[in-house]
Structures are given as structure tokens and as C-alpha cells.
VOLUMNU-695567 format. One line per 8 residues: number of its first residue (from 1); for each residue x, z negated, y negated of C-alpha. Coordinates in steps of 0.001 Angstrom, whole numbers. Each point is the difference from the previous one (the first is absolute). Example, Ala and Ser with C-alpha at 12.3 -4.5 7.8 and 13.67 -1.06 7.14 Angstrom:
BEGIN
1) 12300 -7800 4500 ~ 1370 660 -3440 .
This chain:
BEGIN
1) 45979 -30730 -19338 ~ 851 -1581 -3317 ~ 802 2200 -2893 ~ 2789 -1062 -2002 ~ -153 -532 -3603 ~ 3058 1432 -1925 ~ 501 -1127 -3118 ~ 356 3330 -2325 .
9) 1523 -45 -3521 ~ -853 2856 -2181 ~ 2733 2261 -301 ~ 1522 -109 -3513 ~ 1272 3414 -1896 ~ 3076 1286 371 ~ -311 2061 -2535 ~ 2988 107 -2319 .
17) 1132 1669 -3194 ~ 1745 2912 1634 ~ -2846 226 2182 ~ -2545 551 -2862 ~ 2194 2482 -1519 ~ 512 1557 2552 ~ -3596 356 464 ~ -315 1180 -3313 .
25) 2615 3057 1279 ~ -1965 471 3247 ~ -2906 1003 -2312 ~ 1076 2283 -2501 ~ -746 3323 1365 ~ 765 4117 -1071 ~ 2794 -1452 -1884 ~ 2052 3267 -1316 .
33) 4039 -259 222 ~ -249 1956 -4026 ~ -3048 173 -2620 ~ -439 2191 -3214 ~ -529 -1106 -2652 ~ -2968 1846 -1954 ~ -368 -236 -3454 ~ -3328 -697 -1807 .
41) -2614 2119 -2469 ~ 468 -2237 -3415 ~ -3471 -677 -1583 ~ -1026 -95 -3255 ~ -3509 -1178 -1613 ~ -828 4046 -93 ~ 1285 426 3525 ~ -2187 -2641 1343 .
49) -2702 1116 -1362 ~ -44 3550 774 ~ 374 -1575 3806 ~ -3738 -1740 -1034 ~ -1018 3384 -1338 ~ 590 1856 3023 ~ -2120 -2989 2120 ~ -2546 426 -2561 .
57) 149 3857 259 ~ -133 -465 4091 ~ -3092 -2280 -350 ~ -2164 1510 -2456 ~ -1042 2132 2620 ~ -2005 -1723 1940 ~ -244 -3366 -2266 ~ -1967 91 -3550 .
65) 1779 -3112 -839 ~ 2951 2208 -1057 ~ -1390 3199 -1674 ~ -4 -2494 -3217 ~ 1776 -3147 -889 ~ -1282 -2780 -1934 ~ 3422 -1293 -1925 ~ 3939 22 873 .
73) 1939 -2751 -933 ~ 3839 411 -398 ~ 1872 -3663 489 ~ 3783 -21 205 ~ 113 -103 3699 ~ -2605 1988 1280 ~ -3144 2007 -941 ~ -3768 -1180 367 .
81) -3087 2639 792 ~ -3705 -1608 -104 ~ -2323 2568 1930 ~ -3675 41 329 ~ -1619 -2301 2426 ~ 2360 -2611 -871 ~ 3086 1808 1950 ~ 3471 -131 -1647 .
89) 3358 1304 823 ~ 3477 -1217 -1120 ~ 3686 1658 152 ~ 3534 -2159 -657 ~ 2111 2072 -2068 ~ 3466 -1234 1547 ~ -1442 916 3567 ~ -3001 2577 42 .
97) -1414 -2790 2046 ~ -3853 1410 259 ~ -3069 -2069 662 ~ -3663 623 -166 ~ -3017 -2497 722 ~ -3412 1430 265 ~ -1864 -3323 -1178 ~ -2217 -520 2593 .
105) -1449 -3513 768 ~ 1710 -1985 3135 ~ -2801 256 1367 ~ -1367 3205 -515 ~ -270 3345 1743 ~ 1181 -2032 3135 ~ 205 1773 3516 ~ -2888 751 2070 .
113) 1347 -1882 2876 ~ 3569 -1246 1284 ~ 2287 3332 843 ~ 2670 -163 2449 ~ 3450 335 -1356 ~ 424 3468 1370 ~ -2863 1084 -2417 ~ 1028 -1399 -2628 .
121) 3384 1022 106 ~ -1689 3903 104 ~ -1805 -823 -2989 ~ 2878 -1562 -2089 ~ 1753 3097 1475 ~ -2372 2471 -1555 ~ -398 -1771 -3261 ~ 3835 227 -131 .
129) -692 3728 540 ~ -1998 691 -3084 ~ 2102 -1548 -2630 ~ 3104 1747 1711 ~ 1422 -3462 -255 ~ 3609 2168 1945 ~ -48 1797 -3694 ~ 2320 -2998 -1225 .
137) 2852 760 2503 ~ 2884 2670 -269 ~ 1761 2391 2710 ~ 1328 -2010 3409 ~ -2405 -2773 -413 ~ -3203 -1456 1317 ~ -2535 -2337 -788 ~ -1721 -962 3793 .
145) -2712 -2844 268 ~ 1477 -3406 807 ~ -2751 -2218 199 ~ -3899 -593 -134 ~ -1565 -3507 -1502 ~ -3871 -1161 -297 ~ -1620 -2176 -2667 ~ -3364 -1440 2302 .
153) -2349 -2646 -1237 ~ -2214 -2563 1962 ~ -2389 -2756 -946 ~ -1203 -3240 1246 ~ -2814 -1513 -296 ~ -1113 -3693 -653 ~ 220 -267 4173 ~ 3182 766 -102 .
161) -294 3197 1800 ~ 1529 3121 -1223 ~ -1132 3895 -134 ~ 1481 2540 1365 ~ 2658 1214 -2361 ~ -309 3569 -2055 ~ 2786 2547 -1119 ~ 780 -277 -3316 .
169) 2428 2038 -382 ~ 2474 1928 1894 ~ 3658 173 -1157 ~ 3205 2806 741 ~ 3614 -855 -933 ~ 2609 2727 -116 ~ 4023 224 129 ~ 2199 2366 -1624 .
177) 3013 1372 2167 ~ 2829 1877 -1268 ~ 1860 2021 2885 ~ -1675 -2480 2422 ~ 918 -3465 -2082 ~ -2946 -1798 -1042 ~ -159 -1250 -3847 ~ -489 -3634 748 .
185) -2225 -2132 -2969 ~ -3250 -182 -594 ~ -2341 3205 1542 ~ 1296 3388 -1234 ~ -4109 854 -174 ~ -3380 -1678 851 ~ -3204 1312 334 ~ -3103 -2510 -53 .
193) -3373 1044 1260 ~ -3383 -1434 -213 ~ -2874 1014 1835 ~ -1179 3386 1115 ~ 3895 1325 -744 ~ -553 -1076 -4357 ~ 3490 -333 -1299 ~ 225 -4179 -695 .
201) 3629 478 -1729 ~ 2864 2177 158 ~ 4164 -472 -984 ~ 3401 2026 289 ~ 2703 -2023 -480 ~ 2563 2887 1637 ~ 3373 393 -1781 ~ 625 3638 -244 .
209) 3254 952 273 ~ 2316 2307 -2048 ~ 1431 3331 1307 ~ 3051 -1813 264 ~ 1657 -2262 2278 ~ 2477 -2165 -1807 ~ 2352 -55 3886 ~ 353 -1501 3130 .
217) 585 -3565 1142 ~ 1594 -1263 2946 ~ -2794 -2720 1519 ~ 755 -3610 664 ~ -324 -909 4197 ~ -2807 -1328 805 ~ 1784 -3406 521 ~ 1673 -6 -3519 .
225) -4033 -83 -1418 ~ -594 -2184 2405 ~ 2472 -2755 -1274 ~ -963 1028 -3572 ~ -3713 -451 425 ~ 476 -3807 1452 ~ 2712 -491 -2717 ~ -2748 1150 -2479 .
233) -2987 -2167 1731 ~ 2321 -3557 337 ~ 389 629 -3616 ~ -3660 43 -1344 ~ -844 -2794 2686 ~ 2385 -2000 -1356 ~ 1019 -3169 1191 ~ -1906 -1564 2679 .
241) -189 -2607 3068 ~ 18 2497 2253 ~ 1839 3428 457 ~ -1619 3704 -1119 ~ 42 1054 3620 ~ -1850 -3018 1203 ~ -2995 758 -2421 ~ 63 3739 -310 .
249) -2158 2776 2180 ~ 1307 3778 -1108 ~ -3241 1865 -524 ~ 1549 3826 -320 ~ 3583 1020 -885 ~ 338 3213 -1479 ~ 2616 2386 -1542 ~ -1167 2416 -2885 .
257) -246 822 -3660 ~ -1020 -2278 -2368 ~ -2941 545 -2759 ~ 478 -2161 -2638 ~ -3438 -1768 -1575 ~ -2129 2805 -2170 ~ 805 -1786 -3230 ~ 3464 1171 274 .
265) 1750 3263 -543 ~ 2183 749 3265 ~ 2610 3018 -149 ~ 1159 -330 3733 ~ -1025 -858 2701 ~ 2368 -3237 1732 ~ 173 137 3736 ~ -720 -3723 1155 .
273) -744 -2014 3218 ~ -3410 -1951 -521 ~ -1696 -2558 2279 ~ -3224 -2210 -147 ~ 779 -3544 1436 ~ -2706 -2549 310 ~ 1734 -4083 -721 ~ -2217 -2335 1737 .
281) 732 -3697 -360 ~ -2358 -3173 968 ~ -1351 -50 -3674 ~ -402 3341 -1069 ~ 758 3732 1158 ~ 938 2619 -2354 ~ 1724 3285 -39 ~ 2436 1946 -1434 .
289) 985 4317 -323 ~ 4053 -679 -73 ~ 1624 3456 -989 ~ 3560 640 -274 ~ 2638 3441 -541 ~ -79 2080 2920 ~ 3890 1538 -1412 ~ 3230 -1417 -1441 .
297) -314 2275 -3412 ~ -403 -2903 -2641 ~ -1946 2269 -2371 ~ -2789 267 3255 ~ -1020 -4103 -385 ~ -3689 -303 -122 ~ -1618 -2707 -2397 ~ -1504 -3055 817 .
305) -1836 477 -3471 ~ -1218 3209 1152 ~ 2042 1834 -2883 ~ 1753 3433 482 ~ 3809 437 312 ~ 1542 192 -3944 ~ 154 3423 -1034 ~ 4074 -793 -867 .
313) 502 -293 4099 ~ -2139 3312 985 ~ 2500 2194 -454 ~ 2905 -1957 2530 ~ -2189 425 2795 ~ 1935 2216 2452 ~ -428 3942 -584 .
């Protein structure tokens, strides 16, 4: 019996625009038909750093690097602390943005041997613990564990052939939510461990909110942020040979707040649609975090600068 030989053609994407928008819909998730609007704690240089005295108050008890401090250095933006054993600690006065590195060497006080991911995540849990890291947040809101990473290092020899790896160090991320909404940006909080559970490095970038909630917003459908985000994405790709859709891969799509960088003062928090989409072209792959409004009010338009609403428009936000 012969066989027959069929000649196949690969089969070609249908994808098309509406299709990828649409799949950008499909993917947004928890996506609320109103949203508060909370208003935000406004720092000042002594503000921010009474938020690095009470971390220095918390740690001083079990750390001698912060029963004394070598020198504090006040810039315009933020405030410096050298400690002993070369540790330091900054705070941004527009934010209260915290951060504290321990000034350990890469390489040292590395882990005893590689831990799974559940152990890890139990350790970076009970770090998180002891410096009360859920301190930062107000009432109605939560700060849960979102994700672990690990720092490993290998070498090879002259053969080519390579050692088995060793934990470096062992990473936790963590989100702020507000009445369930996650406050999308960089990590709200991350703790950084070294070996035998030494704290590596340590930051709080959590926005705390006001006692007051500035009203509620009607939210966008999801397909409205849909069309918005791919309007949003064409527009930093530019032009090119080939349509956004044909190039693009949506990583995540997500609806929450938005925290604005730590260099800048925020006084509410913007409800946006975000997503992550990877470009990937036969030259080069890149990718880009596309965010646009999540509601129609004009004064709720979140900056591609990463600059806070002008204080003239706060007050026509819906009460």
C-alpha cells in the first residue's frame, strides 16, 4: 500500500485587529462596573522621614546597625542615612518611598544549599513579619505576597563544565489592594534575604491613602480599554511594515490603581487599565507596559511622564 504524500502549507494567522482586541477584553478580569477614588497622605521632607524613623525604631531591636547612625544627608528629593557596616537607608520626600540595603557582598552570606520555592516563600514571609511590612497600609486594604524571585550563581571551568549553581539570594514582591483593587506599578514592598534568613535589602513603596475618598467613578467596559490600550500601543510603535497585531503577544492585562514613580508627589489615586505586551519582530524583540484611563472624568488621565494630576483639576473630580 502506497502512502500518499499531501502537500501541506502552513496555516497562516487569521488573526486580525478586532481579534487582538478582543483578546485584550477576554483577559481583563475582576473588572468593577464603579471605583472610588481614594485620596492620598501628602508628604513632606519631615513626613518622610519620621516614616524612616519608625523603620529605624522597628529595627534597632534586633539590628545594632540602627541603635546609632553615622551621618544624614538632606538633598532636595529625598533623605540619605549611612549605618554601620556599610548599610544605608534612603526616603523620597514627594512619596515616602522607603528603601534599605544591608551592604553585604554579592557573594556573601550565600545559602547553604538550593531551597525550594515553598521555603523560601516561608522565609520571605516571616522576614515580612518582623518589620510589620502591613504597618504601611490603612483600614479595607491588604498587602498579600505576589511573587518569589532567586539570584543563583554558577561557574565554569576551563573544560567548559559548570558547577552546580548556589542560592544567592532569595527575593518576595508584594501588592497593595484597596477594597480588593490592586495598586498596579512597581512592588508596593520587597523583602530581600540572604542566607540563613539575614535581611539582603528591604523597600515600601505603598501609597497610603487619606481618610477621604474624593467619589465614585463609573468604570470603562472592558472593551472600551481594550480599544484604548491598542490605540495607545500603535502609537508608541509607530509606523511600521507590518501591523501591531501581527508583532504583538499580550503578556497580562490588568485593571487597577495606578502608583505614580516615587520621585513624584501623587494626591489620588487614577483608576487605569494596564497591560505588558511583548513586540517581537525578525530583528529585535522588545516590550512595552501601555496604560491608559480606566473612566471618562478628564481630570482622572494618568501621565505618560509619570506626573500627578494638576492640583487646579483635583477638585472637579466627581463628589
Amino acid at each position: 500500500m502506497k502512502s500518499s504524500n499531501l502537500n501541506l502549507k502552513p496555516t497562516l494567522s487569521l488573526m486580525t485587529e478586532k481579534d487582538f482586541i478582543q483578546k485584550l477584553a477576554d483577559t481583563l478580569k475582576n473588572v468593577p462596573a464603579t471605583v472610588a477614588v481614594p485620596s492620598l497622605r501628602q508628604y513632606s521632607p519631615a513626613l518622610a522621614q519620621g516614616r524612616a524613623d519608625r523603620f529605624s525604631r522597628l529595627m534597632a531591636k534586633t539590628d545594632a546597625r540602627f541603635v546609632s547612625r553615622k551621618d544624614m544627608l538632606v538633598q532636595p528629593h529625598r533623605t540619605l542615612y549611612r549605618l554601620a557596616q556599610n548599610a544605608r537607608m534612603e526616603v523620597h520626600h514627594a512619596s515616602g518611598d522607603l528603601r534599605f540595603v544591608a551592604g553585604l557582598n554579592p557573594m556573601e552570606s550565600l545559602f547553604a544549599k538550593v531551597e525550594t520555592r515553598e521555603v523560601l516563600t516561608r522565609n520571605v514571609e516571616a522576614a515580612a513579619s518582623k518589620l510589620d511590612i502591613r504597618q504601611w497600609i490603612g483600614k479595607n486594604e491588604e498587602l498579600p505576597f505576589e511573587r518569589l524571585w532567586q539570584i543563583k550563581a554558577a561557574s565554569v571551568d576551563q573544560k567548559g563544565q559548570a558547577s552546580d549553581p548556589v542560592l544567592c539570594r532569595a527575593i518576595g514582591a508584594y501588592r497593595h489592594h484597596i477594597a480588593k483593587i490592586p495598586v498596579l506599578g512597581a512592588a508596593s514592598a520587597v523583602v530581600k534575604l540572604a542566607g540563613n534568613g539575614e535581611l539582603d535589602a528591604f523597600s515600601v513603596s505603598v501609597r497610603e491613602t487619606s481618610d477621604q475618598l474624593l467619589g465614585t467613578e463609573r468604570v470603562l467596559r472592558a472593551d472600551a480599554g481594550a480599544k484604548q490600550l491598542y490605540a495607545q500601543l500603535a502609537s508608541l510603535m509607530g509606523k511600521s511594515k507590518s501591523a501591531p497585531f501581527e508583532m504583538a503577544t499580550p503578556q497580562w492585562v490588568r485593571f487597577g490603581y495606578l502608583a505614580q514613580s516615587r520621585r513624584q508627589a501623587q494626591r489620588v489615586l487614577v483608576p487605569v487599565f494596564m497591560a505588558a505586551i511583548d513586540i517581537k519582530t525578525e530583528n529585535e524583540q522588545q516590550g512595552y507596559i501601555v496604560t491608559v484611563p480606566a473612566t471618562s472624568n478628564p481630570s482622572l488621565l494618568p501621565s505618560l511622564r509619570g506626573a500627578d494630576i494638576p492640583a487646579d483639576l483635583e477638585r472637579r473630580i466627581r463628589k
